[in-house]
C-alpha positions in Angstrom: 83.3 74.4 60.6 85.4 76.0 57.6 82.1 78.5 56.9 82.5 79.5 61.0 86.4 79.8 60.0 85.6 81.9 57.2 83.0 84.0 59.2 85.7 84.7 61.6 88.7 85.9 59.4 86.3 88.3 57.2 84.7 89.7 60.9 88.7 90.5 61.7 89.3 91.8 58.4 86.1 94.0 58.7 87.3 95.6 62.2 90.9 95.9 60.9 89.5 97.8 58.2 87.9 100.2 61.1 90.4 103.0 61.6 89.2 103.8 65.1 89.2 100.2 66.3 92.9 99.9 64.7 94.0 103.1 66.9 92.5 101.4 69.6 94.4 98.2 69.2 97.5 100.3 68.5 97.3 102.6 71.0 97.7 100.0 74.5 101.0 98.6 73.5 102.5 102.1 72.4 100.9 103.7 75.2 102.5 100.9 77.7 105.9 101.3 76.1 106.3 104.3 76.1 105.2 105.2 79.6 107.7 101.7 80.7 110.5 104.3 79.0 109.5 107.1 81.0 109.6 104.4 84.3 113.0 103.1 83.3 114.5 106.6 83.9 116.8 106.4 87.3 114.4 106.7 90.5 114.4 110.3 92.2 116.3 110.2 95.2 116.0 112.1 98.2 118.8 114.6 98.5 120.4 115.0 102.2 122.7 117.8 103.2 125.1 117.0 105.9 128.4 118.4 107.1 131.2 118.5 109.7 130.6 121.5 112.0 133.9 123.7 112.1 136.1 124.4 115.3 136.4 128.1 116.2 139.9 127.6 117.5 142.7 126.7 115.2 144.2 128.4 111.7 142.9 125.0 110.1 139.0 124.1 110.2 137.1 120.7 109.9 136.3 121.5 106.9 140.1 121.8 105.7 141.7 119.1 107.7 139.0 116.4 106.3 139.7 117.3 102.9 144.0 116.9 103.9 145.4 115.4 100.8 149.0 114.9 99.5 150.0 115.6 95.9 151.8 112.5 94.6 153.7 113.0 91.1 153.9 109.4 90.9 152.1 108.1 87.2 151.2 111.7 86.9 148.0 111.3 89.8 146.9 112.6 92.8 146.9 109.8 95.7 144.7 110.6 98.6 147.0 109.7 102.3 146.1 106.4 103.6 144.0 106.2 106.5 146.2 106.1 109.1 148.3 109.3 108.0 145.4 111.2 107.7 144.7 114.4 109.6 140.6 113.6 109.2 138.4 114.2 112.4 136.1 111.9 113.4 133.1 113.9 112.5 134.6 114.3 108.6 134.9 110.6 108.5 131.5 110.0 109.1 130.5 112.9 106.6 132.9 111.2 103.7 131.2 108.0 105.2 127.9 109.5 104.1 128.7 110.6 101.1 131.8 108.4 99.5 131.6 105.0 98.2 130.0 103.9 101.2 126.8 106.1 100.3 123.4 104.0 100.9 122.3 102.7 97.7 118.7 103.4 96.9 116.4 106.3 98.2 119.0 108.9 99.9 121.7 110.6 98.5 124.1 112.7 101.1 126.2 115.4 99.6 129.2 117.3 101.4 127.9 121.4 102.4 131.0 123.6 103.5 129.1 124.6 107.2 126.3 124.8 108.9 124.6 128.0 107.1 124.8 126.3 103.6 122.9 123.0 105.1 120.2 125.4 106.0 119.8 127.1 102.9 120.2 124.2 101.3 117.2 122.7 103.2 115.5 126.1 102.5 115.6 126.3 99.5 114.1 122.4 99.2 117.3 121.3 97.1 117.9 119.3 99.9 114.9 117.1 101.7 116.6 117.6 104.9 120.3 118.0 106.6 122.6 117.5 109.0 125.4 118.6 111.1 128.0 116.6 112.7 128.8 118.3 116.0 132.6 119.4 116.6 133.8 117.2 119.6 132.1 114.5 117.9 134.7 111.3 119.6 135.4 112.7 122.5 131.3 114.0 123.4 130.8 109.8 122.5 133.3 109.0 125.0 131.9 111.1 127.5 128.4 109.8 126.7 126.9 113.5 126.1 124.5 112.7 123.1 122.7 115.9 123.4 122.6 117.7 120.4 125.6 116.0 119.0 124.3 115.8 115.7 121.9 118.4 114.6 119.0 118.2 112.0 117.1 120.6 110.2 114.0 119.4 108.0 110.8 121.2 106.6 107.7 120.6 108.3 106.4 118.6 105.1 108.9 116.1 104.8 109.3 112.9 106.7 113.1 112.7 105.6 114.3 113.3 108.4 113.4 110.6 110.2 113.8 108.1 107.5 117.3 109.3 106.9 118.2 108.9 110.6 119.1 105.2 110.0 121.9 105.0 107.7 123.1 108.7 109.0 123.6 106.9 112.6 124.6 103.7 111.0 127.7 105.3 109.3 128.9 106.9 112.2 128.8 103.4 114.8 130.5 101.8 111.9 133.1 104.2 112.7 133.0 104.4 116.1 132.6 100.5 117.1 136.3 100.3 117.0 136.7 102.3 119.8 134.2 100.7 121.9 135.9 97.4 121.4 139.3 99.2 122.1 137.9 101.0 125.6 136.0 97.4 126.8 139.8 95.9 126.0 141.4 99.0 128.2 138.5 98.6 130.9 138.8 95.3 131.3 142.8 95.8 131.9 143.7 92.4 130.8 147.4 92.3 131.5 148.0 89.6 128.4 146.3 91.7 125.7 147.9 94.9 124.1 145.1 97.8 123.0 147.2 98.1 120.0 147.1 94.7 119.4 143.6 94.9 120.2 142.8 97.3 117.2 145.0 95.1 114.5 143.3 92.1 115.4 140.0 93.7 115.7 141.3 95.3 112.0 142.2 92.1 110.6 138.7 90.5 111.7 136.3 92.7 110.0 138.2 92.8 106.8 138.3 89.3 106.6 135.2 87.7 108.3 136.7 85.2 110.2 134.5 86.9 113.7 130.6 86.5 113.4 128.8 89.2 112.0 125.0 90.1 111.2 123.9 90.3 107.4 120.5 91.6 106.4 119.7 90.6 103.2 116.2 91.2 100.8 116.6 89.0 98.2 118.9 86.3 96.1 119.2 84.4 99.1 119.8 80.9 98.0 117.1 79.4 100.5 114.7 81.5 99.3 112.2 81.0 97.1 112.7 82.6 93.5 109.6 84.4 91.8 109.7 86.1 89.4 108.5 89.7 89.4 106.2 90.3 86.4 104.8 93.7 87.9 108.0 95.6 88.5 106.3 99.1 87.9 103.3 100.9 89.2 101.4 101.0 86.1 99.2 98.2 86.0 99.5 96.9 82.9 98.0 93.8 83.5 95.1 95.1 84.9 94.3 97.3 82.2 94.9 94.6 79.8 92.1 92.2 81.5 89.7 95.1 81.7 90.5 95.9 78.1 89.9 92.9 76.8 86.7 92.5 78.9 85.3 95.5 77.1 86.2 95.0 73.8 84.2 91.9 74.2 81.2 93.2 75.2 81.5 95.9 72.9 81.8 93.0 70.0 78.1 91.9 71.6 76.9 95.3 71.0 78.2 95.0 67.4 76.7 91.8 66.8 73.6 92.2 67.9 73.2 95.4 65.1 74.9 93.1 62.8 72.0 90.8 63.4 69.4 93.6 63.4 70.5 94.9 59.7 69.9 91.1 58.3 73.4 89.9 58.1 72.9 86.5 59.7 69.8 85.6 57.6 72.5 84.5 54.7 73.7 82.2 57.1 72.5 78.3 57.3 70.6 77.8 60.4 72.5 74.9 61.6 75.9 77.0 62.0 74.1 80.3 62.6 74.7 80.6 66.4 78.4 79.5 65.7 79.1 82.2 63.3 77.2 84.6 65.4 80.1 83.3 68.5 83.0 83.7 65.3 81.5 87.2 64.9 82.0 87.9 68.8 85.2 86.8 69.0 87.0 88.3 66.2 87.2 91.6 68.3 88.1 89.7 71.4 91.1 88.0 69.5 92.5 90.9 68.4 91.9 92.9 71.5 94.2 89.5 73.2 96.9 90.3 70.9 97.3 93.9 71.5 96.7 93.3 75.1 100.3 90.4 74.9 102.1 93.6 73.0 101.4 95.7 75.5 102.6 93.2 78.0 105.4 92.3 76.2 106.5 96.1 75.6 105.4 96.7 79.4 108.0 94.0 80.7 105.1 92.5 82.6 105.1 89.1 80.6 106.0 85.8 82.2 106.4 82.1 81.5 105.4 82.5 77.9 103.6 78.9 77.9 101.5 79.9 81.0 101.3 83.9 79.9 99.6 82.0 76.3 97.3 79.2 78.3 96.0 81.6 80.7 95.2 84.5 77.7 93.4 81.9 75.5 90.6 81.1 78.5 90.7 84.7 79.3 89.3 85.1 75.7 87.2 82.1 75.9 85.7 83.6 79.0 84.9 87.0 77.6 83.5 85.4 74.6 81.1 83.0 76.5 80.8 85.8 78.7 79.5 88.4 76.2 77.4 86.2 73.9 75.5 85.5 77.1 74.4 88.8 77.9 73.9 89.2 74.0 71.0 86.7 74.3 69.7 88.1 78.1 69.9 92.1 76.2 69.1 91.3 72.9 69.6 95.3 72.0 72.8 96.6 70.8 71.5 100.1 73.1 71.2 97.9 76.6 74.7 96.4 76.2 76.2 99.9 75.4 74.5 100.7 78.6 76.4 98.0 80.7 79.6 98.6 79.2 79.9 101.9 81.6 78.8 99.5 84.7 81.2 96.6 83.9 84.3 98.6 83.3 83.8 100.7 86.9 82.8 98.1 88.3 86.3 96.1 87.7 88.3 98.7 88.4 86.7 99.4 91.5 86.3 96.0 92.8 89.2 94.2 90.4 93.0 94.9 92.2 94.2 96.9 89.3 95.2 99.8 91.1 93.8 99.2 94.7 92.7 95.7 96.5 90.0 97.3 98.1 89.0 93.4 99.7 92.2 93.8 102.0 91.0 96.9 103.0 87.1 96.3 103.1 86.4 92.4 102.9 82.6 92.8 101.9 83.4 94.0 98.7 86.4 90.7 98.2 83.4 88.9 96.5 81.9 91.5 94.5 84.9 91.5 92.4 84.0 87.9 91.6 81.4 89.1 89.8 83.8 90.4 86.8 86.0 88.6 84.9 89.3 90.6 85.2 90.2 89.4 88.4 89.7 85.9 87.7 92.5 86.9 85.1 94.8 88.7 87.5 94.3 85.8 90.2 96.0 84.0 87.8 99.2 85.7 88.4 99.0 86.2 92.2 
C-alpha cells in the first residue's frame, strides 16, 4: 500500500510539473471568480419615465405646485411642508410615489420627466424602457369613474415593460387614493354618529399603526417556512461545469494511463500491486482536478455545508475513477478514449441540467442523462 501511496504522489508531482495541465487547474477557479465579480455588480434595472401632465389654465403648473417647498433657515436646512400644507395634486403624489422612497425595490426604476414631450423622447431615445403620464384631473376623473385614458403609456414595440410596470404604477396610485374611497363609502352611507373627518383620522391612525387587518405578501424569511439555503445564486453554473470538469479530466487521466502503460512504465511494477498503481496513476489527475473544482466553488459562492460539500466530492472522484479505469480496460487504446472524451462531455451538457433540464421539458431524454456521471453529482444538491 505505501508503493501505491508513493505511485500516487510522484503521478501528481508529474502533472504539476505539466504547465498546460497547471493552467488548466488554475484557470476554473480564476475564471469563476472573476466572472462571480462581474455578477456582483448591481443588477440593471429597467428605467421608467413618468410624469404629472400639466393644466393649461393657471399661472402655476403641476409641475410647479408638486414641487411647492418652503425654505426653512432653521439648523441651516431646507424642510420640505408637511403633507397636509402642501399645495401637491393628486396626480404629483402618485409621481413622487413612484419615484421617492416608496420606489419599488428591484427591477424598475421611475424617474420624474418635466411633461409629456420629454417622456416621449425619453422612451425614444430607449433611455427609458417605457413611460407614463398621469392625466390632469386625475381625483376628480376617479371620482367620476371615467378611467379612459387617465393614465397614458407610451412603450416601444420591443419591450414588454409596459405591461410589467403596470402593477406597482397602479399600485402607487390606490395607495393613494384608498383613503378617499373609505371617506366617500363613510359620506354615502350618511351615518349620522360618524364625522368624515373623523373618518380620515381614524382611518389615518389605523394604517400607520396596524391595529385594522391588512394583506402582506411576502417571498421569503417567513418564519414557517422552510429555510434552504441557496448555493446557486447566479446564472453561471458553476457547479455544473465543475462535475463535467472533473468527469473529463478523469477520462483524460485514462487516456494518459493507458500510453503510460504502452511506453513500459508499469513493467517496473510488482504484479501483485500493478492494477492498484495503475488506479493511483488515474486518480492523481482526478484529485487535483477535485481540488480546483472546491476553489472554484468556493471563489464562485456556490459552496454549501462544507461536511456534505467534502462527502459528496470524495465519491464524485471515486466515481470518475471507477468510472474511467473501466472504460480504460473496455478501450485499451489511449486513441479510442480520446475519441469518447468529445461524446461524454456533450453528452452531459446536453442531457446533465447544467444550463438547461431538458427532462422537464422532454421526459424521454430524463434517463439518458443517467447515463453520465455529472448529474448524479448535481442531484446531490437538488
Amino acid at each position: 500500500m505505501r508503493r501505491v501511496w508513493m505511485w500516487f504522489y510522484l503521478s501528481c508531482k508529474r502533472y504539476m510539473h505539466r504547465p498546460s495541465f497547471l493552467v488548466i487547474l488554475l484557470l476554473l477557479p480564476l475564471g469563476t471568480f472573476f466572472i462571480r465579480s462581474s455578477e456582483k455588480q448591481e443588477p440593471a434595472e429597467l428605467r421608467i419615465a413618468v410624469c404629472a401632465e400639466r393644466e393649461e389654465e393657471g399661472d402655476l403648473s403641476l409641475w410647479q405646485t408638486g414641487k411647492d417647498i418652503r425654505d426653512r433657515e432653521e439648523n441651516g436646512r431646507r424642510e420640505e411642508l408637511p403633507g397636509k400644507q402642501r399645495n401637491t395634486s393628486f396626480e404629483q403624489q402618485v409621481v413622487e410615489a413612484l419615484t421617492g422612497e416608496k420606489e419599488p425595490a428591484g427591477l424598475f426604476r421611475f424617474y420624474e420627466c418635466e411633461n409629456e414631450q420629454q417622456v416621449k423622447d425619453e422612451v425614444a431615445s430607449r433611455r427609458a424602457e417605457c413611460g407614463y403620464v398621469i392625466g390632469a384631473g386625475l381625483k376628480k376623473r376617479l371620482d367620476e369613474r371615467d378611467f379612459k385614458r387617465i393614465i397614458r403609456v407610451y412603450s416601444a414595440p420591443s419591450t414588454v415593460a409596459a405591461k410589467l410596470s403596470a402593477e406597482p404604477v397602479f399600485a402607487a396610485m390606490i395607495e393613494l387614493y384608498d383613503r378617499e374611497l373609505f371617506l366617500q363609502y363613510v359620506e354615502e352611507k350618511q351615518a349620522e354618529s360618524t364625522d368624515k373627518n373623523a373618518a380620515g383620522e381614524l382611518y389615518d391612525k389605523w394604517k400607520e399603526n396596524g391595529s385594522t387587518f391588512h394583506f402582506v405578501y411576502e417571498l421569503a424569511d417567513s418564519p414557517n417556512a422552510v429555510k434552504k439555503e441557496n448555493v446557486e445564486a447566479s446564472v453561471f453554473p458553476v457547479r455544473g461545469i465543475v462535475a463535467i470538469y472533473v468527469f473529463i479530466v478523469g477520462l483524460y487521466g485514462a487516456a494518459i494511463s493507458l500510453g503510460d502503460e504502452k511506453k513500459g512504465l508499469f513493467l517496473a511494477v510488482p504484479f501483485g500491486v500493478r492494477t492498484w498503481c495503475r488506479m493511483a496513476a488515474l486518480a492523481s489527475p482526478v484529485c487535483l482536478a477535485a481540488v480546483s473544482g472546491l476553489a472554484a466553488l468556493w471563489t464562485g459562492k456556490c459552496m454549501g455545508k462544507g461536511s456534505y460539500e467534502l462527502a459528496v466530492l470524495l465519491g464524485y472522484v471515486l466515481a470518475v475513477v471507477l468510472f474511467s479505469f473501466v472504460v480504460r480496460l473496455v478501450c485499451r487504446r489511449e486513441d479510442l478514449v480520446c475519441c469518447l472524451i468529445p461524446f461524454f462531455l456533450v453528452g452531459s451538457l446536453v442531457f446533465c441540467p447544467v444550463f438547461l433540464d431538458i427532462g422537464k421539458y422532454v421526459p424521454e431524454f430524463g434517463s439518458v442523462g443517467r447515463l453520465f456521471l455529472p448529474g448524479y453529482y448535481m442531484g446531490m444538491f437538488r
